[in-house]
C-alpha positions as CSV (number, residue, x, y, z in Angstrom):
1,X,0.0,0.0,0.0
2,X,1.0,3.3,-0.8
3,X,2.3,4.8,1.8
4,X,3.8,8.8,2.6
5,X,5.0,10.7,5.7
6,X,5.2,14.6,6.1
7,X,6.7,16.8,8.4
8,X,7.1,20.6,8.9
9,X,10.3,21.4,9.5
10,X,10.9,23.0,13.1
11,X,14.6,23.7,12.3
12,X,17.0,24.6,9.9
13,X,19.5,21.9,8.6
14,X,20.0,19.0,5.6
15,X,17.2,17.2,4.4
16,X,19.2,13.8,5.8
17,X,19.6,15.7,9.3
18,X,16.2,16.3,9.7
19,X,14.6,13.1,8.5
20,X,17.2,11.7,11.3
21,X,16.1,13.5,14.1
22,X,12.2,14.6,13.0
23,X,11.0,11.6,11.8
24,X,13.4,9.1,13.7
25,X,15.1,7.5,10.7
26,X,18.1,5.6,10.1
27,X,21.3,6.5,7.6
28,X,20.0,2.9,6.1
29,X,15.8,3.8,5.7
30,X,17.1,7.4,4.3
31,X,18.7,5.6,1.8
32,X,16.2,3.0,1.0
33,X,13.6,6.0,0.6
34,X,15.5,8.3,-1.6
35,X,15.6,5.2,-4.4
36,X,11.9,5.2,-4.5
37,X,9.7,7.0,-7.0
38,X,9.0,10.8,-5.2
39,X,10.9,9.3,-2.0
40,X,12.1,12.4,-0.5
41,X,10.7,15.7,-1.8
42,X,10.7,19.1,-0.4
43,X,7.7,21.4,-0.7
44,X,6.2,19.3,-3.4
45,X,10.0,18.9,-5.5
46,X,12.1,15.8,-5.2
47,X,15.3,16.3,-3.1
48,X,18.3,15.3,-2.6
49,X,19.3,14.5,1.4
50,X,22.1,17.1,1.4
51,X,19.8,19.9,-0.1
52,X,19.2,22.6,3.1
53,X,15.9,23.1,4.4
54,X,14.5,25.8,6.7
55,X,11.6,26.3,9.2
56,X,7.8,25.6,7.7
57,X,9.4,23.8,4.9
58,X,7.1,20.5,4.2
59,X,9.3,17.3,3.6
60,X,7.4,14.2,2.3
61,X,9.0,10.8,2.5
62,X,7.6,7.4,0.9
63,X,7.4,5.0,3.2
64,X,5.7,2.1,1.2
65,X,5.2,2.5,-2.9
66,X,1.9,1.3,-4.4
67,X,1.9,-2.2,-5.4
68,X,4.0,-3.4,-2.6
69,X,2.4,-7.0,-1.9
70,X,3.3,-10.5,-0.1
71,X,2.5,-12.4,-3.7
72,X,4.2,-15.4,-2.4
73,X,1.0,-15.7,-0.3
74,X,-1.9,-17.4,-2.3
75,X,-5.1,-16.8,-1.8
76,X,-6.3,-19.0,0.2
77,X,-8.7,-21.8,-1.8
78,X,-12.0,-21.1,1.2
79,X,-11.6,-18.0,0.2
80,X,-12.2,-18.6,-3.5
81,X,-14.8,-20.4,-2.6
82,X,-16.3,-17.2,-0.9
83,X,-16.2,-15.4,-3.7
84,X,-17.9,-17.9,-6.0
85,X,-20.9,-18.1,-3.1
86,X,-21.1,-14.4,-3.0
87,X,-21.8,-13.9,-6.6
88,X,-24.4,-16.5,-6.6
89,X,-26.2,-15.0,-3.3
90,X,-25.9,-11.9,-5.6
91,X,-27.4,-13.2,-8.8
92,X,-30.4,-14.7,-6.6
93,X,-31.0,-13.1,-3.6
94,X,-29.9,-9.8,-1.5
95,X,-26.5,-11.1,-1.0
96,X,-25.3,-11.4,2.8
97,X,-28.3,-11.5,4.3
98,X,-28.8,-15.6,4.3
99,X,-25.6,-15.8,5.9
100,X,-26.2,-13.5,9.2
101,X,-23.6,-12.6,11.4
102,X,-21.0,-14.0,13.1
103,X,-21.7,-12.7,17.2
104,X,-19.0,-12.9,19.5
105,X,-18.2,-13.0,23.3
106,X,-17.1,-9.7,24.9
107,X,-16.0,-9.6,28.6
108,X,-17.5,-6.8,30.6
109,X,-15.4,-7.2,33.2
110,X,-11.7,-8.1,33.0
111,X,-11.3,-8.3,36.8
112,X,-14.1,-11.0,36.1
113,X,-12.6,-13.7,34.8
114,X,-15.6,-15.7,34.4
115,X,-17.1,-15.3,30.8
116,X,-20.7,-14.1,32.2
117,X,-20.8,-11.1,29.5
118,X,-22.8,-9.9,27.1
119,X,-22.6,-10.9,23.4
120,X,-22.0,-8.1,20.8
121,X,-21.9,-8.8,16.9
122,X,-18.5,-8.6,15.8
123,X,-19.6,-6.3,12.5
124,X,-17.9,-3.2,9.9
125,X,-14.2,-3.5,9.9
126,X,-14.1,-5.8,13.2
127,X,-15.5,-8.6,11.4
128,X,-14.3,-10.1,7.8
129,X,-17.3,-12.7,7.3
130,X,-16.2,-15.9,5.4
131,X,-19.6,-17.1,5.1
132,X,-19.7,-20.9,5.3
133,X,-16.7,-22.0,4.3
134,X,-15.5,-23.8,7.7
135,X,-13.0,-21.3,8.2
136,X,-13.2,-18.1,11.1
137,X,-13.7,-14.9,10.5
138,X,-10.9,-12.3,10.1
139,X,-11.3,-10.8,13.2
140,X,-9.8,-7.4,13.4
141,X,-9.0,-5.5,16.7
142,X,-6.8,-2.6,15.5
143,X,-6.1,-1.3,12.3
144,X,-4.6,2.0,10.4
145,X,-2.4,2.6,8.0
146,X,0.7,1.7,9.4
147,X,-0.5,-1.2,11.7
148,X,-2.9,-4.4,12.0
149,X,-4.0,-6.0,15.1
150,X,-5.7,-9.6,14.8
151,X,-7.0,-12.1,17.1
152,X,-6.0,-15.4,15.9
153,X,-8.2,-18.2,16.2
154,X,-6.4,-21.8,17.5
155,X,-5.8,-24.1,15.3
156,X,-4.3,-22.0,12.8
157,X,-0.8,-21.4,12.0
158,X,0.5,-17.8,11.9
159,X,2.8,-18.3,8.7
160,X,2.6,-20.5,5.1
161,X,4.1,-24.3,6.1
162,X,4.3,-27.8,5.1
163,X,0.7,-28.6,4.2
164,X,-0.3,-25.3,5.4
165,X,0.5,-23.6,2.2
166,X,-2.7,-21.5,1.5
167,X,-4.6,-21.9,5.0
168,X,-2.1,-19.5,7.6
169,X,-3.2,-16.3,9.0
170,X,-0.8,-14.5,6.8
171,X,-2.6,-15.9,3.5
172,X,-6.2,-14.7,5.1
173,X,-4.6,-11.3,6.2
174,X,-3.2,-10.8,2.4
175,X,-6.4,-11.4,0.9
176,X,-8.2,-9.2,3.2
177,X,-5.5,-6.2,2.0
178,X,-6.1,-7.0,-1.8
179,X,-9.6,-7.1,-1.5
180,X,-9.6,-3.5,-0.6
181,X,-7.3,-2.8,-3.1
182,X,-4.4,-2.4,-0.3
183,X,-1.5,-4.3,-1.2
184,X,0.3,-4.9,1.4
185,X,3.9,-6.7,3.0
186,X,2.8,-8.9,5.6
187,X,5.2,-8.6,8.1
188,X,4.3,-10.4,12.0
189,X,5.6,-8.5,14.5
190,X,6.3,-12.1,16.3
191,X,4.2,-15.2,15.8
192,X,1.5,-17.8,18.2
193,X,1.9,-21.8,17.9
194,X,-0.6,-23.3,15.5
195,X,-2.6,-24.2,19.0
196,X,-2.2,-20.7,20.9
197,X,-5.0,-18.3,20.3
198,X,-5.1,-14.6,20.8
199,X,-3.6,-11.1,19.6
200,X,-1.5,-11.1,17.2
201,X,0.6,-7.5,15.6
202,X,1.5,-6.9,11.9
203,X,3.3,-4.0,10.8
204,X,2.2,-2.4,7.0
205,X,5.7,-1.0,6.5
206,X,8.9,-1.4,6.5
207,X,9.6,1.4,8.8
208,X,6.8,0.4,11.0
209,X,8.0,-3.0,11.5
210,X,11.7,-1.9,12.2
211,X,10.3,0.3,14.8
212,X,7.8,-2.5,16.2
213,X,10.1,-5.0,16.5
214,X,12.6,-2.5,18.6
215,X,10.0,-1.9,20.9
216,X,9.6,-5.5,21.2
217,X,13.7,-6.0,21.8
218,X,13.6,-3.1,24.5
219,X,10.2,-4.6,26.3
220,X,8.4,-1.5,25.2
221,X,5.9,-3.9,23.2
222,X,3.9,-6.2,25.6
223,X,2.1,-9.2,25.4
224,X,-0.2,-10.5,28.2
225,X,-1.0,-14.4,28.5
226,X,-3.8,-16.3,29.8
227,X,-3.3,-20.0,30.6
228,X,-4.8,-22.5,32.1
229,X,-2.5,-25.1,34.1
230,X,-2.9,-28.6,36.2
231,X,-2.8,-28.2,39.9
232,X,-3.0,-25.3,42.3
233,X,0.1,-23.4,43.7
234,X,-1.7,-23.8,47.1
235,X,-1.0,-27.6,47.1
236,X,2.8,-26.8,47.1
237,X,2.4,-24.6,49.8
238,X,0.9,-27.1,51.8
239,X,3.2,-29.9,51.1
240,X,6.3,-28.1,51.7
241,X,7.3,-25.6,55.2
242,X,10.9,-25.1,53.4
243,X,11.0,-21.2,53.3
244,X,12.8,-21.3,50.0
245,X,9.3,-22.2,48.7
246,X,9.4,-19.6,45.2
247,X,5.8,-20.1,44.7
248,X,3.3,-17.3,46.1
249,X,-0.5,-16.6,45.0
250,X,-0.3,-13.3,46.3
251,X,-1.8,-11.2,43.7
252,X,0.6,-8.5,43.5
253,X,3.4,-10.9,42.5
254,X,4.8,-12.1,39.7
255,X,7.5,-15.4,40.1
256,X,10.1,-16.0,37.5
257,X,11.2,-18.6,35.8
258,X,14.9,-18.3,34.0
259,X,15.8,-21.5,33.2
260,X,17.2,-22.0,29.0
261,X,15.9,-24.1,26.3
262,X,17.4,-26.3,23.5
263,X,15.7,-28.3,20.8
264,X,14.9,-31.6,22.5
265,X,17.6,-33.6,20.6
266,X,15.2,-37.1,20.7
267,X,12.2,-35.0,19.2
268,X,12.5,-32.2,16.0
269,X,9.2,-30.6,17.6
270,X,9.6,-30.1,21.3
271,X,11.9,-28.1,23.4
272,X,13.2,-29.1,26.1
273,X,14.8,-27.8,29.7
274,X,18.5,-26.9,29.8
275,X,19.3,-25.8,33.1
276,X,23.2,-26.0,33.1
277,X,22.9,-24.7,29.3
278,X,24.8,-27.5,28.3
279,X,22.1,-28.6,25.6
280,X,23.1,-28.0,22.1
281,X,21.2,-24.7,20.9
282,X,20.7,-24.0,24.3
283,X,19.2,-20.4,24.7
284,X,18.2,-18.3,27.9
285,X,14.7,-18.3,28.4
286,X,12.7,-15.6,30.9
287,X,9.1,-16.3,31.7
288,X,6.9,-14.5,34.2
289,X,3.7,-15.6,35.7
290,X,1.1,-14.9,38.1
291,X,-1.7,-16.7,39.8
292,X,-5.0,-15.7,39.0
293,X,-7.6,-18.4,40.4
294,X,-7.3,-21.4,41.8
295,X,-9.9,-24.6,40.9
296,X,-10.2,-28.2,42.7
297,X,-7.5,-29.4,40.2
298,X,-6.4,-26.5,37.9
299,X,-5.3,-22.5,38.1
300,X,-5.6,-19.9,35.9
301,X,-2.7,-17.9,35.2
302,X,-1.5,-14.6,33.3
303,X,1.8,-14.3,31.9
304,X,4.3,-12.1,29.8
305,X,7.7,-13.0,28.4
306,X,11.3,-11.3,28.7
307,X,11.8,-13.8,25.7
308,X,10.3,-15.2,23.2
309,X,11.7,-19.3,22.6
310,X,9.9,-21.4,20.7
311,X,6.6,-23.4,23.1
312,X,8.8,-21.2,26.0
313,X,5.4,-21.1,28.5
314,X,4.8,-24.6,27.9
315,X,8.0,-25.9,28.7
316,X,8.6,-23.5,31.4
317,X,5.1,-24.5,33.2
318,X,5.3,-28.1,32.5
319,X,8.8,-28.1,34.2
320,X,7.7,-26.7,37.5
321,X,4.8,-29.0,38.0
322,X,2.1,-27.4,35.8
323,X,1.5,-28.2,32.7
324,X,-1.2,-26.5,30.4
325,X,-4.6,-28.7,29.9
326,X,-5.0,-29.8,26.4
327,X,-1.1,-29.6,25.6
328,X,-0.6,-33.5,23.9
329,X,3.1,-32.5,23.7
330,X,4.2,-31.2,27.0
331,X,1.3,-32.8,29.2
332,X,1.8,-36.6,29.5
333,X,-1.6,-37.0,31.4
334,X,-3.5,-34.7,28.4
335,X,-4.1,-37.9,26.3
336,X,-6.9,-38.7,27.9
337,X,-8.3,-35.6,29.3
338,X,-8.5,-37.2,32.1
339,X,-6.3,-35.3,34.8
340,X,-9.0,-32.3,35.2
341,X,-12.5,-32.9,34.9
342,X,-15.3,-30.9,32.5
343,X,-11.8,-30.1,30.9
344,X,-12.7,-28.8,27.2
345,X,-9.4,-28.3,26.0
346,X,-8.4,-29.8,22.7
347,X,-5.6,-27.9,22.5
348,X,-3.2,-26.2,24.5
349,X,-4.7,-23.9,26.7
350,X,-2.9,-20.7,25.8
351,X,-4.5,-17.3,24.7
352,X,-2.4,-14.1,24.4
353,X,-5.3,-12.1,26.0
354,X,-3.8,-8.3,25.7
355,X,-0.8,-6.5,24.5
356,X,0.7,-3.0,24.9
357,X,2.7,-1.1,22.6
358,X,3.4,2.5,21.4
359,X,2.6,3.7,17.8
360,X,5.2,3.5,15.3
361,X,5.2,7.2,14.4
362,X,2.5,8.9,16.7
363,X,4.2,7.6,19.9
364,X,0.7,7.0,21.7
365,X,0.3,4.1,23.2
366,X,-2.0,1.2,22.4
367,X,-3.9,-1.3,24.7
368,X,-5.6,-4.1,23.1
369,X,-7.4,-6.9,24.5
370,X,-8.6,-10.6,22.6
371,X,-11.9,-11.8,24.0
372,X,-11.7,-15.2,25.7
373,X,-12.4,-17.8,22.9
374,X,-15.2,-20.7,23.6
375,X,-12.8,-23.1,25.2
376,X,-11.7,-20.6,27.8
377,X,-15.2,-19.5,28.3
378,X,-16.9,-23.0,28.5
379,X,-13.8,-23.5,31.2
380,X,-14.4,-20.7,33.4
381,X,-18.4,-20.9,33.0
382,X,-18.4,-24.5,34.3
383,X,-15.6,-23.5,37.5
């Protein structure tokens, strides 16, 4: 998507100067702007970086040129299908109307972490109906010109792989751009495992993502976590008076977990624990987490990351104890379901619920929040 930036300029100096310390930008994105058609121009005239400028002059700087698309991402073949049902709706009836819309779950209350809320129709720009193609809806949370927020549905994988070659979030998220006649880069600012559900952040240029993914690397950008794990943290309590007992339920405290991770070397697709580091690929790994509720059998708990290692939560809570319900790969006693009854997880039970960060080029800063999908709810409803 074509994309420009202007500034007045507020004091007198090189074009190059300026851009570096009005609009933020590197020696390097100065110099992959001014290659672009009308990258840098000064009141209205292409410039070059070393020109002068003076107070109330207007710089404008492409930041994205029209056309710029992700065409290695197909569109995806449901959605094709989409489109072949519209028309027909269209040539026989009033179009969307057969299909109704798609309502979703919207918690009042966050401080309530049962799901007791109100429904509201996800509609407009919130919702992206697929009809009935067996696929979810596109279901937007943030969006502008420089950034998209999503909440991803479980089950699907953030990026094109192995068989998933047309079905990821990034195919849907393309399509969605090109049907408005946006082209646009997909670029994650991070990713969710195929089984976690929840926000997820994509940047719509090139700038925007370097900037995003800095604020990521300083801890500027984030990400809150539900999850819901085996066992209470009251139980450990009890069965242990040692006073080097790290676990606490006070609600005002967060415990950490640093302990590193390596590619299990018996098994291509777990992780495992390396505590000495000795593991080949071994790489620190930071986890925070706090109790939220405790259950008969099972607590709920919210957590954010100093690091971001591949199925990090669900390695680090398995290996103290408390692994996540559903989680075939981590949880030995998830095969059966059996460990927690009326437990409705079919997957891991991991939902990145809310995430900060500050816009790319306003500065302001952004709180989002992904409802609680149907497993979470049916969870909390039954507890």
């Amino acid at each position: 998507m074509e994309r420009y930036l202007e500034l007045t300029v507020n004091r007198e100096g090189k074009v190059g100067e300026i851009l570096r310390r009005q609009a933020g930008l590197t020696k390097k994105q100065i110099s992959q702007i001014k290659f672009r058609p009308g990258g840098i121009q000064k009141n209205g005239i292409q410039c070059r970086v070393t020109e002068n400028a003076v107070c109330g002059d207007v710089i404008r700087i492409c930041l994205e040129t029209r056309g710029t698309d992700s065409a290695q991402l197909k569109t995806p073949k449901f959605l094709q299908i989409q489109a072949e049902e519209t028309k027909k709706r269209n040539d026989t009836s009033d179009g969307y109307a057969d299909f109704g819309v798609e309502c979703r779950g919207k918690n009042e209350s966050i401080s309530d972490l049962r799901s007791d809320s109100k429904k509201e129709c996800s509609e407009g720009k919130n919702a992206v109906s697929n009809f009935k193609c067996g696929f979810p809806d596109l279901e937007i949370l943030y969006e502008d010109q420089d950034v998209l927020a999503v909440n991803k549905p479980a089950g699907m994988v953030t990026h094109p792989s192995g068989i998933h070659y047309q079905d990821s979030l990034s195919n849907q998220i393309a399509e969605y751009f090109r049907s408005k006649g946006e082209e646009t880069r997909i670029r994650s600012i991070g990713r969710l495992d195929k089984e976690t559900s929840g926000i997820l952040l994509f940047a719509r240029n090139q700038i925007s993502a370097a900037r995003l993914q800095k604020q990521r690397e300083e801890g500027k950008l984030q990400k809150t976590y539900l999850a819901v794990v085996e066992r209470t943290f009251e139980e450990e309590i009890s069965q242990s008076s040692s006073q080097e007992m790290s676990v606490s339920v006070e609600k005002e405290k967060w415990e950490k977990i640093s302990i590193p991770l390596a590619p299990d070397p018996e098994n291509p697709l777990k992780m495992v624990l390396s505590p000495a580091g000795t593991i080949h690929g071994s790489k620190k790994a930071v986890t925070y987490y706090q109790v939220l509720k405790s259950y008969a059998n099972a607590s709920l708990v919210q957590l954010h990351l100093e690091t971001g290692r591949t199925h990090q939560i669900r390695v680090h809570m398995a290996g103290t104890g408390h692994p996540l319900l559903g989680d075939t790969l981590y949880n030995e006693s998830q095969t059966g379901k059996a460990s927690v009854p009326g437990n409705p997880f079919t997957r891991a039970a991991l939902h990145a619920w809310k995430l900060k960060f500050y816009h790319p080029f306003t500065g302001n800063k952004i709180l989002l929040e992904a409802p609680f999908p149907l497993d979470f709810e049916n969870f909390l409803e039954k507890k």
